[in-house]
N, C-alpha and C positions, 0 to 999 in steps of 0.2 A: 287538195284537189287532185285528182285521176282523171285519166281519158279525154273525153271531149272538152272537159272544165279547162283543166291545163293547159291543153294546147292552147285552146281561145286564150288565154290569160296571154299566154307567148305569145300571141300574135298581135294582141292589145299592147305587151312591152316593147312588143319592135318595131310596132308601128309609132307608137309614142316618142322611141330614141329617132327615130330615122325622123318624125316630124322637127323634132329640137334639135337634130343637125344641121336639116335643110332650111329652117329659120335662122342658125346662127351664122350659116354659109350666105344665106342671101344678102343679112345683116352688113356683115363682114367686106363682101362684093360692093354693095352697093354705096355703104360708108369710106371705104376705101379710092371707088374709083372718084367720089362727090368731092372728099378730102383732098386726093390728091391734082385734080385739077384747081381748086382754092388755092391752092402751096403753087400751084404754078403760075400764078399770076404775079410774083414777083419780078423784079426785074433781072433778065439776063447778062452777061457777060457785053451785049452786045451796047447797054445802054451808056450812056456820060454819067460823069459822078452829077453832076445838076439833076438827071433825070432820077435818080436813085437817092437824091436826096427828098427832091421834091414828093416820091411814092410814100416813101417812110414816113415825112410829117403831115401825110396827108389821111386823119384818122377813117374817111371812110374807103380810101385804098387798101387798107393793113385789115379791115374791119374784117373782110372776105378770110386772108390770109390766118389771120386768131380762131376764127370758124374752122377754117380746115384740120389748124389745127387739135380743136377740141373734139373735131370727129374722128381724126384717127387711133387715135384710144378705143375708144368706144366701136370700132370694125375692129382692131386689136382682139377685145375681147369675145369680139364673133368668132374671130379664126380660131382661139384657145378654145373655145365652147366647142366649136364644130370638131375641131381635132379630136377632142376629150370624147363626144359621142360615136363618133365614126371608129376609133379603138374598140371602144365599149360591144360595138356591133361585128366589128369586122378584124383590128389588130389583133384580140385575145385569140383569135382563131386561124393567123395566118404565122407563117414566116417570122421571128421575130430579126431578124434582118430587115426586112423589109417597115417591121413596125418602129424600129428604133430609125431606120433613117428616117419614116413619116412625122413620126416626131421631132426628133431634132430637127430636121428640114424647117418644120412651121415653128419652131419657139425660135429655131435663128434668124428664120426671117421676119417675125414678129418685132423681135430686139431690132436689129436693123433698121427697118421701118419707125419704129417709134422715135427711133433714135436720129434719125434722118432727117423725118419731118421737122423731130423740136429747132434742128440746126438751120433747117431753112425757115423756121418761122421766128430763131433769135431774133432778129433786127425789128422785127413786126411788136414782139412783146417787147423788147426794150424802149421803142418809143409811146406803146401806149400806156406802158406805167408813166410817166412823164420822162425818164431819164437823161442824159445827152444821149444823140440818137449815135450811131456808130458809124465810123465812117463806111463808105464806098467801097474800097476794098476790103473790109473786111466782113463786110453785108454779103458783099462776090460770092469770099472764101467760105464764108459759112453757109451760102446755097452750094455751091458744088461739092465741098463735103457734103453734105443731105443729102444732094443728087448721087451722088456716087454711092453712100448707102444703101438706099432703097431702090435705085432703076439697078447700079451694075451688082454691086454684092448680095445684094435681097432676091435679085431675080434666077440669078448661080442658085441659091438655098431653095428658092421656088421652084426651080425646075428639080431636084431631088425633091420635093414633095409630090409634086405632079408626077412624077415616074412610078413612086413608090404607092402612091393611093392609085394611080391605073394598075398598078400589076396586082393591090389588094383587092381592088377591086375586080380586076378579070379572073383572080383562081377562086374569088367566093362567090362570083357570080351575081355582085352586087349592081355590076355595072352591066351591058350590054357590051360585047365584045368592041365595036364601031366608037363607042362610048372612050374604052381604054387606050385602043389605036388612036383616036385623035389625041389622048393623053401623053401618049409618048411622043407623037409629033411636036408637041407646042412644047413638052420639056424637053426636049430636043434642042429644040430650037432658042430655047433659053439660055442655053448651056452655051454656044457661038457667041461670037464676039459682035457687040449688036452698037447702034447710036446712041449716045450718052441720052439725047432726048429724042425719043421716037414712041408709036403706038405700043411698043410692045412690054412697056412699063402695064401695062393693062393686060396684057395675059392669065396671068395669073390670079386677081381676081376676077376676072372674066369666068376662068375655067372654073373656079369655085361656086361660082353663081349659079352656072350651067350646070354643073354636075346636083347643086341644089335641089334647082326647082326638077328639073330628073326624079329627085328622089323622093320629093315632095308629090309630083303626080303618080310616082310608082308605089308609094305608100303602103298601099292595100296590097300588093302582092307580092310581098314578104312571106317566106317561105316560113313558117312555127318553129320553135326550138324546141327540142325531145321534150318529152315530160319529163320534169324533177331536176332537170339541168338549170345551173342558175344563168339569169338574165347577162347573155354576152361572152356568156363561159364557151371553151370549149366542144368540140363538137366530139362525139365518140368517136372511136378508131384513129382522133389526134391527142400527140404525145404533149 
């Protein structure tokens, strides 16, 4: 195809990848923040071992807790999808500085999280396979490990994500400048020394979510890819 053909076909491919981003972004958001309030309804530091006993053998208290954790996998694999498209459109053609922290940034924070969640949902699966249930302290220890993955080390690796997709986003003009500057504010602000449990465990799929459906209602005004250039490639006059 030549001329008008091609272009349209490019506009058709980019509008296709940017819809399978912004579906896997919103997936991801929305799975993650659902999951991670289920995982929070365990018991804190704050409760008696009686009270943390009595949660754990109580199969429809834990019931929530097995849930959250089956959904966080499953937003896991939103974030990789989303990552994977949003390269496809935008890394091949930036900075690869910038693209390699985007990436590592969300597979370490994917790890992290996965990894987080299963510690705080140990004591929940151990008791509903039948097993002896585990004590009190070490039910504790194995939420604040979790917690410490996912809110403090996860949200470090998050805020290099969000720095590095605002600045891809503000030089290829995916974003809307307002768009990227909020971007740097919130990884910013990731990056500080924040409450072990506070709102701002939600950030970062928030910002995913947002920048989602953004991309989702901007769809159609995706700028064509040259003719004969392949789908995500490089742009002429970059190296």
């Amino acid at each position: 195809m030549t001329g008008p053909e091609a272009r349209g076909a490019g506009v058709r491919r980019a509008v296709r990848s940017i819809e399978a981003a912004a579906i896997a972004g919103i997936v991801f958001s929305a799975g993650f923040i659902v999951g991670l309030i289920l995982l929070s309804r365990t018991p804190g530091s704050g409760a008696s071992a009686a009270e943390i006993v009595a949660f754990y053998e109580d199969p429809g208290r834990i019931r929530p807790v097995i849930a959250g954790l089956q959904i966080i996998p499953i937003a896991a694999i939103g974030l990789l999808w989303f990552i994977a498209v949003v390269r496809r459109r935008i890394g091949d053609r930036e900075d690869k500085l910038f693209s390699t922290v985007f990436l590592g940034g969300g597979l370490m924070y994917t790890a992290m999280v996965l990894v987080g969640s299963a510690a705080v949902a140990a004591p929940a699966v151990v008791t509903s396979m039948g097993d002896r249930p585990l004590e009190p302290d070490t039910a504790l220890a194995l939420r604040a490990f979790g917690i410490s993955l996912y809110v403090v080390h996860a949200s470090r690796l998050g805020s290099l994500f969000i720095l590095s997709a605002s600045t891809l986003g503000l030089r290829s003009g995916a974003f809307p400048r307002v768009i990227s500057f909020v971007g740097y504010a919130l990884g910013l602000s990731l990056i500080l020394p924040l409450p072990i449990i506070s709102p701002f465990r939600f950030v970062f799929p928030a910002w995913v979510g947002i920048i989602s459906i953004f991309l989702l209602i901007r769809r159609g005004a995706v700028p064509s890819e040259p003719a004969g250039a392949p789908p995500g490639g490089p742009r002429p006059g970059r190296a």
